[in-house]
Residue frames as qw, qx, qy, qz and C-alpha x, y, z in Angstrom:
[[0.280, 0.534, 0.703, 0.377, 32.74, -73.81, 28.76],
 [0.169, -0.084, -0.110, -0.976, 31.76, -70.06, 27.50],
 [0.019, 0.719, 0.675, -0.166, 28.67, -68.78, 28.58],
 [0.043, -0.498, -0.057, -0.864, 26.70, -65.57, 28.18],
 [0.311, -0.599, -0.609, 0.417, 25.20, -64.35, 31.62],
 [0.190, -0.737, -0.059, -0.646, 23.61, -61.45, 33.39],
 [0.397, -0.033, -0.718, 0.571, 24.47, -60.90, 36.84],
 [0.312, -0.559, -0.224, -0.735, 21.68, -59.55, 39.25],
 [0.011, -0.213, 0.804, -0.555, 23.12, -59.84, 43.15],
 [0.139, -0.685, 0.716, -0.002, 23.05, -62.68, 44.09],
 [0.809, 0.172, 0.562, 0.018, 22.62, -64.44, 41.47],
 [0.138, -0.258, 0.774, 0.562, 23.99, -65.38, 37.96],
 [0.775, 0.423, 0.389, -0.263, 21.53, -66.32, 35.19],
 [0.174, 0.507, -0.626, -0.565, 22.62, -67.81, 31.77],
 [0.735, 0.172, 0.202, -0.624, 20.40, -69.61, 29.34],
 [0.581, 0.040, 0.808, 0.091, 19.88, -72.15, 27.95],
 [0.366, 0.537, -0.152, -0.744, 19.28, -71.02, 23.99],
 [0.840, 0.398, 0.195, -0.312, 18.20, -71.95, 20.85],
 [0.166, 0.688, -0.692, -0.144, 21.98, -72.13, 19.54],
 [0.870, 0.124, -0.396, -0.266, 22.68, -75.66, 18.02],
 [0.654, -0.466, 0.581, -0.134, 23.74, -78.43, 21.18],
 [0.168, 0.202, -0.961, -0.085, 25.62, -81.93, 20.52],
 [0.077, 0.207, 0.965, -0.140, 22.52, -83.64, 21.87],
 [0.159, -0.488, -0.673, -0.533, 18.62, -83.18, 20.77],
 [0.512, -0.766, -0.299, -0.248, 16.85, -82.17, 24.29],
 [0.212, 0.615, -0.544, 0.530, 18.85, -79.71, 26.21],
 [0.860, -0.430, 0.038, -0.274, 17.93, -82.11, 29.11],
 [0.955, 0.118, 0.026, 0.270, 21.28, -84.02, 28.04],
 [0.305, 0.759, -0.354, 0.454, 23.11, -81.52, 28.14],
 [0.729, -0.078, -0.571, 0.370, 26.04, -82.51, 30.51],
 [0.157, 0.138, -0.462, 0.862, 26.05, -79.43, 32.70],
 [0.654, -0.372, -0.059, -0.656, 22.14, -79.61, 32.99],
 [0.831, -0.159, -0.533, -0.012, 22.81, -83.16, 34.19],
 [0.571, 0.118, -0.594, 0.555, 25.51, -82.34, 36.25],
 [0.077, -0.313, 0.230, -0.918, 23.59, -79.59, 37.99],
 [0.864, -0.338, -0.258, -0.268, 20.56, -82.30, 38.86],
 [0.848, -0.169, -0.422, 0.273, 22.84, -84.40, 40.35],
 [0.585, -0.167, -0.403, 0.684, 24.96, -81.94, 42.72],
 [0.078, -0.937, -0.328, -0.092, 23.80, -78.24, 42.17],
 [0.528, -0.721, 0.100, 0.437, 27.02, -77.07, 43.09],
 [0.609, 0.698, 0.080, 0.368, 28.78, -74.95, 40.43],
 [0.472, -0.489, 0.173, 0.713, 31.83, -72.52, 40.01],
 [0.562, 0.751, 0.174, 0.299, 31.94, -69.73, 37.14],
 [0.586, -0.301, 0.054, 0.750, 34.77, -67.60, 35.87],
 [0.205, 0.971, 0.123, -0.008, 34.38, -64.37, 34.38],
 [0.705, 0.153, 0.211, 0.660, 37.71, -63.35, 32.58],
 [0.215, 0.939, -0.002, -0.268, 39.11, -60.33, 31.87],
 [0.835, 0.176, 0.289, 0.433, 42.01, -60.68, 28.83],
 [0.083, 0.980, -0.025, -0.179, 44.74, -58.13, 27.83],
 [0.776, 0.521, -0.202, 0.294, 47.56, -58.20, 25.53],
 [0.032, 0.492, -0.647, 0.581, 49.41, -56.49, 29.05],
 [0.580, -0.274, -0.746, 0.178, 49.38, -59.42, 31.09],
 [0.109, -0.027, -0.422, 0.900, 50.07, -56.82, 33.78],
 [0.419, 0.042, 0.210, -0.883, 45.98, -55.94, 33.60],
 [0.395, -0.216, -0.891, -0.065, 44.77, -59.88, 33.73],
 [0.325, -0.276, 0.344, -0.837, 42.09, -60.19, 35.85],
 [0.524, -0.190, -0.597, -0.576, 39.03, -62.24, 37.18],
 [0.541, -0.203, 0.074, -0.813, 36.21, -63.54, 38.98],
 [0.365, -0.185, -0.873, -0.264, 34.90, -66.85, 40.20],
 [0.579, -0.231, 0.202, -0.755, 31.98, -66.78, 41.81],
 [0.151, 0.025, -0.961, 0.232, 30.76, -70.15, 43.64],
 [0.408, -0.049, 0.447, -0.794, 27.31, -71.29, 44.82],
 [0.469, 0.106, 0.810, -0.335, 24.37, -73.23, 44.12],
 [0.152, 0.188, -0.601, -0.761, 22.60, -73.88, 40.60],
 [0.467, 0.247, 0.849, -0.002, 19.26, -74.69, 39.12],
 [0.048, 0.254, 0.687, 0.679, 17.48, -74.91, 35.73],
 [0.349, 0.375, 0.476, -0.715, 14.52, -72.81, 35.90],
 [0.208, 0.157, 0.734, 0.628, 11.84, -73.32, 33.17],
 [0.107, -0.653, -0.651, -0.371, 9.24, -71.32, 34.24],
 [0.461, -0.681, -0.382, 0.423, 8.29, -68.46, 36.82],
 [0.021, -0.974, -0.225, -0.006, 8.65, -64.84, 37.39],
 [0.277, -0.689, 0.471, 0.477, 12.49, -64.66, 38.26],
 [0.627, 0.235, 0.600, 0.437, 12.79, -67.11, 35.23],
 [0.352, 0.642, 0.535, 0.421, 11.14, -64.40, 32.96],
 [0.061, -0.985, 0.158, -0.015, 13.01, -61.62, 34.23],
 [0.742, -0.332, 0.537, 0.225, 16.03, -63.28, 33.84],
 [0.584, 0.344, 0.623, 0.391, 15.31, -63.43, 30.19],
 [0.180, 0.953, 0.230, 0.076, 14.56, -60.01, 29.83],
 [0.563, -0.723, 0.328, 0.230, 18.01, -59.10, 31.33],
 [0.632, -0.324, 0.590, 0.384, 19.61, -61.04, 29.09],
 [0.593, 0.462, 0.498, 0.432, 17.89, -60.13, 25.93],
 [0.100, -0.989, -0.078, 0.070, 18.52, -56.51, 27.10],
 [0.360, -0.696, 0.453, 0.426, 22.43, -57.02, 27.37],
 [0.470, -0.066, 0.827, 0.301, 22.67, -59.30, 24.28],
 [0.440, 0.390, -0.263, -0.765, 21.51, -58.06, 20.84],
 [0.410, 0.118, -0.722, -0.545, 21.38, -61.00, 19.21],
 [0.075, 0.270, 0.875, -0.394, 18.75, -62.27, 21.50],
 [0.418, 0.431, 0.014, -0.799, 16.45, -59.42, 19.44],
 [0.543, 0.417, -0.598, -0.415, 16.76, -62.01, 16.52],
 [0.574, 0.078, -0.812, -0.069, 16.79, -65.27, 18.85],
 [0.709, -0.467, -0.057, -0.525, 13.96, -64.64, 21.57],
 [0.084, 0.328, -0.901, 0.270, 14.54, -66.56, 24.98],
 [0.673, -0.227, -0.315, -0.629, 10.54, -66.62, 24.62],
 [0.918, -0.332, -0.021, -0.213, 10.14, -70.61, 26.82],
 [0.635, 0.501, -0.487, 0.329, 14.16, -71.31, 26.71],
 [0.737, -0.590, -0.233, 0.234, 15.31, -72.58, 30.46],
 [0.161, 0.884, -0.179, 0.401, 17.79, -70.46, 32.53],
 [0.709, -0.243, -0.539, 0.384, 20.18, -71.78, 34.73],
 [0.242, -0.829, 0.087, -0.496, 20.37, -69.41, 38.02],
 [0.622, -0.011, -0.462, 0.632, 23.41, -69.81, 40.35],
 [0.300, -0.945, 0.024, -0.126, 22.57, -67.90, 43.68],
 [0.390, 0.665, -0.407, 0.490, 25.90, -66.92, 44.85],
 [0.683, -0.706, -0.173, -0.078, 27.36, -68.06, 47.92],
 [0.511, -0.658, 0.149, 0.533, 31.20, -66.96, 48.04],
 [0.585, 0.771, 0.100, 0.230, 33.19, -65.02, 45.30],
 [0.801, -0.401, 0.189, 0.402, 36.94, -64.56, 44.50],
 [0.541, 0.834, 0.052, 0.098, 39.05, -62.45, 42.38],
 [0.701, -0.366, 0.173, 0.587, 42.36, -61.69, 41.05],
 [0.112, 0.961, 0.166, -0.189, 44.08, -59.19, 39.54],
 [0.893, -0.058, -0.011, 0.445, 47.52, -58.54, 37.97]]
């Protein structure tokens, strides 16, 4: 699944937003669920190029939870509405943040 993130060693953050979900309370959402139940996650980070020859990427590996409140939470959000214009226009104002601390990371290259 696409995400937006901010990376800020050694951790990942990516939010939960106001963007419209399949389900009413982003509680339901299946990757919040899935992250109650195990906490263990994997992200990729892509890099794409019509020259295959300069493929590339990133998975990073580690531990996950929803934050919905708190100081890293709300620096987290700043981060992200700092990389991300359209976050000027769709505040992350009370909007949860999942934070993956990092605990091994991989990469390729072509």
């Amino acid at each position: 699944m696409p995400i937006v993130f901010v990376f800020a060693e050694p951790c990942l953050y990516t939010p939960i937003d106001r963007k419209p979900k399949s389900v009413r309370d982003w509680r339901d959402l299946r990757r919040v669920r899935n992250i109650e139940t195990n906490g263990r996650v994997s992200v990729v980070v892509d890099e794409y190029d019509e020259d295959w020859s300069r493929l590339a990427w990133v998975r990073l590996e580690g531990v996950a939870e929803v934050l919905t409140a708190g100081a890293d939470r709300d620096r987290a959000a700043r981060l992200l509405e700092t990389k991300y214009d359209q976050y000027q226009r769709m505040p992350l104002a009370d909007a949860p943040i999942v934070r993956v601390t990092v605990e091994r990371a991989s990469e390729w290259h072509g």
